[in-house]
C-alpha positions, 0 to 999 in steps of 0.5 A, a space after each residue: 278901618 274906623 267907625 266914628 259919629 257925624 251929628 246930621 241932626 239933632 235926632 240922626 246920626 249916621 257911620 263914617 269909615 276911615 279906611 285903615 283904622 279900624 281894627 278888630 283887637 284880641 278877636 280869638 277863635 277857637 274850637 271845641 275840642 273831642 274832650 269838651 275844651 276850647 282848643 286856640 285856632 288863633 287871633 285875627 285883627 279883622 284886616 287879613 283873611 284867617 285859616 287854621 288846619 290841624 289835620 282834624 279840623 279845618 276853620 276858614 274866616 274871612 273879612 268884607 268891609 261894609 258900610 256900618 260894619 266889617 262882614 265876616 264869613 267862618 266856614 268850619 269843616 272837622 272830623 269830630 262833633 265841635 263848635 267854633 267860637 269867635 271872641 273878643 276882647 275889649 279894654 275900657 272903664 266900667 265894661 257893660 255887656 249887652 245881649 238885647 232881651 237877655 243879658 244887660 250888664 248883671 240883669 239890675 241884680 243890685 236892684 233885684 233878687 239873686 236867683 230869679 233871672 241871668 246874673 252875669 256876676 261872680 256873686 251869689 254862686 251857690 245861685 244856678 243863674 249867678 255865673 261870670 258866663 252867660 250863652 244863649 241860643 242866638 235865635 232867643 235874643 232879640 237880635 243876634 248880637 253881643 255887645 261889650 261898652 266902655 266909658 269910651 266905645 261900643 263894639 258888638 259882633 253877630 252871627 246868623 241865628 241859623 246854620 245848615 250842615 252838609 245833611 241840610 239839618 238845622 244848626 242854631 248857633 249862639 251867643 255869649 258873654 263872660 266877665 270882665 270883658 270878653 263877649 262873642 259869637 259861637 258856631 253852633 251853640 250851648 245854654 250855658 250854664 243852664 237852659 233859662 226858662 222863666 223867673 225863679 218862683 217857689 213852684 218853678 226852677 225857671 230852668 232846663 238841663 244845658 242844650 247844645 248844637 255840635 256839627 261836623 260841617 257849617 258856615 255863617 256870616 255875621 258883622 262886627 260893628 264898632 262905635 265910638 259912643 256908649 250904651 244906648 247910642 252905642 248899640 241902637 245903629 247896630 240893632 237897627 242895621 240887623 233888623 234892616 238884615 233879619 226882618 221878615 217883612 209882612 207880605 199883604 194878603 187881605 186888606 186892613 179892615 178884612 184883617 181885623 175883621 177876621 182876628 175879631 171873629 177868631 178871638 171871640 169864636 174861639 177865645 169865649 168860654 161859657 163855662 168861665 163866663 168870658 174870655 180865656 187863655 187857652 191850651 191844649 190838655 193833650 185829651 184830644 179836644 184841642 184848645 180848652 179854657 184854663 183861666 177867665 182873662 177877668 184882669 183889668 188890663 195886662 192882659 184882659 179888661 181893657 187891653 180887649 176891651 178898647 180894640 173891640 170898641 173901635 172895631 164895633 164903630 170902624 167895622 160897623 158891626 150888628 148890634 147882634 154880633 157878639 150875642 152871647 159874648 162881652 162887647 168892646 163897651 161892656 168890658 170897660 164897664 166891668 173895669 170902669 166899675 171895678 172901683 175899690 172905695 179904700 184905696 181909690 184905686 181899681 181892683 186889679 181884677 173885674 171879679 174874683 179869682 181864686 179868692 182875690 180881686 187882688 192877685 192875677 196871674 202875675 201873683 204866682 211870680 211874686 210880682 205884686 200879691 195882695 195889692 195893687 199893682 201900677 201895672 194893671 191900674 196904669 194900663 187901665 186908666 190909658 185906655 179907658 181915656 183913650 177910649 173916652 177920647 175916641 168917642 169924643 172925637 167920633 161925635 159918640 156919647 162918653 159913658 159916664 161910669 167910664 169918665 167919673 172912675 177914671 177922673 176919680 183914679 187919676 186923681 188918686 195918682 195925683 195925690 200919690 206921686 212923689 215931687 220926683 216923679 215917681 208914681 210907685 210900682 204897688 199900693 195898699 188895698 186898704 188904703 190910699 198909700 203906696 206900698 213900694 216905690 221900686 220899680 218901673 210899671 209906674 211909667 204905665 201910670 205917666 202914660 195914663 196922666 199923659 192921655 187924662 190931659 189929652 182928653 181934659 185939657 187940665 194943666 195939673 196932668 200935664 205937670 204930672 206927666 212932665 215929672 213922670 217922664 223926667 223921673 223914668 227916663 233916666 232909667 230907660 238911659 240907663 
């Protein structure tokens, strides 16, 4: 069978089969063997049922054509703790792999640092994290799915995140990716090379020891999908037709307002601190307490500042809440005050932070990963310019007064924007504190920025927003294409 593209619109594509076309080249299965190697059970087109039987371990696979997609089942029964391992191989120019949220060809390593996050390459292999084979539990991508591109086609196979083994105990299976262009899916899994935990930063490894699930018994279904388009439209049907097989759908027990009624008071009952003065993240110090503060959220945006700040505004009027509800604890208004007042005169720009921390106006939590130290960040100032128009915007529109120390700072930041972007488009990823100059030019967070120039032009109607916004789209589009 083949999978082919029929334009329906402009914006919508869809799968035809042709029966008898499609077929699986070079899938390999394979076992773990007592020893630890990879044991070959053998080869399958995807066409004809396939079974291997050794005497100590016995593998069962079978195939269902689908709309969008081949079905498969693997049933795997052995003597010994194993894995099983479902390959392929796909020839083409420039193979690109793809593990949605973990593995996107050699995770822009010519671009970034080596060492700080997966590197499927055979560069840099003093790197922990540089290796030309990468596998991830399932359950830890976005969709359980590893896909290799061509210049010419997409193919991707997946596999149910989870197992269940004769005892009813849990198996977590995987996902992996090897250079130059082999990709699949495991029964039961490994993080290999290592566990990867977070970016590698002077404090942290960003690493755990390998992890691995072995069984002596189970099954999983998975699909294999095929197109004949590339990258992004390649794998798009095949994600969407995953969610549409793996999302839980929410099931409604309360109405929306009771819903946002109920997450208001739990975060202010539970996320204030008099102690820090505001509200916090939180964690629990094993002393016995439960949750306890651990840092003031005082950021601008990404995480504090507006990101709280706009959501509790339109709860105030939507939920029509007393004047007293808050007491003691920031409203909605007074925390896009703090950040509206949060202009920094040398730069024109707001500092990233409301008040200090640790010293700094400057260095937020994202510090410690060397993101952005000791100058702004287009992150936190791109955020907090979107939703202090989108705030402004909504008031209008209610019929409610505008603040004017919310309009003044943020007409005054959107134009230090202004003034900074590049003819290309680009509006920087940091900027000098001390002056109205952009620090570095690579990097993306710069998009938040468009998406501010976008929502001043929604609220004022000025032509010159527009134009930014419209350069500023065509400038990071090309990367999102990428």
């Amino acid at each position: 069978m083949s999978i082919c593209w029929r334009p329906i619109r402009q914006d919508e594509r869809i799968f035809i089969w042709k029966e008898n076309e499609f077929t699986v080249n070079h899938l390999n299965i394979s076992y773990l063997s007592e020893t630890g190697s990879w044991v070959a059970a053998g080869q399958s087109d995807g066409t004809a049922d396939f079974t291997f039987e050794d005497g100590a371990v016995k593998i069962a696979l079978t195939f269902t054509a689908k709309a969008g997609h081949i079905e498969y089942q693997l049933s795997v029964d052995s003597s010994f703790p194993t894995r099983c391992q479902l390959a392929l191989e796909l020839d083409g120019e420039n193979p690109w792999h793809f593990i949605p949220c973990c593995i996107h060809g050699h995770n822009n390593l010519s671009g970034g640092l080596a060492g700080q996050y997966p590197n499927l390459t055979h560069s840099n292999p003093e790197e922990v994290f540089s290796s030309p084979y990468w596998e991830f539990r399932a359950d830890r991508a976005s969709h359980p799915l590893s896909a290799l591109m061509t210049d010419k086609e997409t193919v991707g196979i997946s596999i149910d995140p989870y197992s269940g083994n004769v005892d009813g105990e849990q198996i977590r299976n995987g996902l992996f990716s090897e250079l130059p262009n082999r990709f699949g899916v495991t029964l039961g899994y490994e993080n290999f090379p290592v566990t990867f935990e977070n970016k590698k930063t002077p404090e942290h490894a960003g690493y755990l020891p390998a992890t691995r699930d072995l069984f002596y018994s189970a099954q999983a279904k998975g699909r294999i999908f095929r197109s004949e388009s590339w990258r992004l439209e390649g794998v798009a049907p095949m994600l969407e037709n995953l969610y549409d097989a793996y999302a839980e759908r929410a099931v409604f027990k309360s109405g929306y307002r009771e819903a946002a009624r109920g997450l208001l008071d739990a975060f202010i009952e539970q996320n204030w601190s008099d102690e820090f003065g505001h509200y916090t993240n939180q964690h629990d110090d094993q002393s016995g307490n439960g949750l306890v503060a651990w840092r003031g959220l005082y950021e601008i945006a990404w995480t504090g500042g507006v990101i709280q700040g706009f959501p509790f505004l339109v709860a105030e009027e939507v939920l029509d809440l007393s004047q007293d509800y808050f007491m003691r604890r920031k409203s909605g208004r007074q925390l896009m005050d703090e950040v509206a007042a949060s202009l920094n005169p040398a730069s024109g720009l707001f500092f990233d932070l409301v008040q200090e921390w640790n010293g700094s106006r400057l260095n937020g939590w994202w510090s410690g990963m060397k993101v952005a130290h000791d100058c702004h960040a287009a992150y936190t100032n791109g955020q907090a310019l979107f939703y202090l128009f989108q705030a402004m915007s909504y008031l209008e529109e209610a019929n409610l007064p505008v603040p004017v120390l919310w309009q003044d700072a943020a007409l005054s930041v959107i134009d230090t924007f202004m003034q900074l972007q590049r003819e290309d488009g680009n509006c920087g990823y940091t900027y000098y504190a001390d002056r109205s100059e952009v620090k570095d030019w690579d990097g993306f967070a710069g998009c938040w920025v468009v998406a501010a120039f976008a929502a001043a032009y929604a609220y004022k109607k000025h032509p010159d927003y527009l134009r930014a916004a419209s350069k500023g789209i065509e400038f990071y589009r090309k990367s999102v294409l990428a």
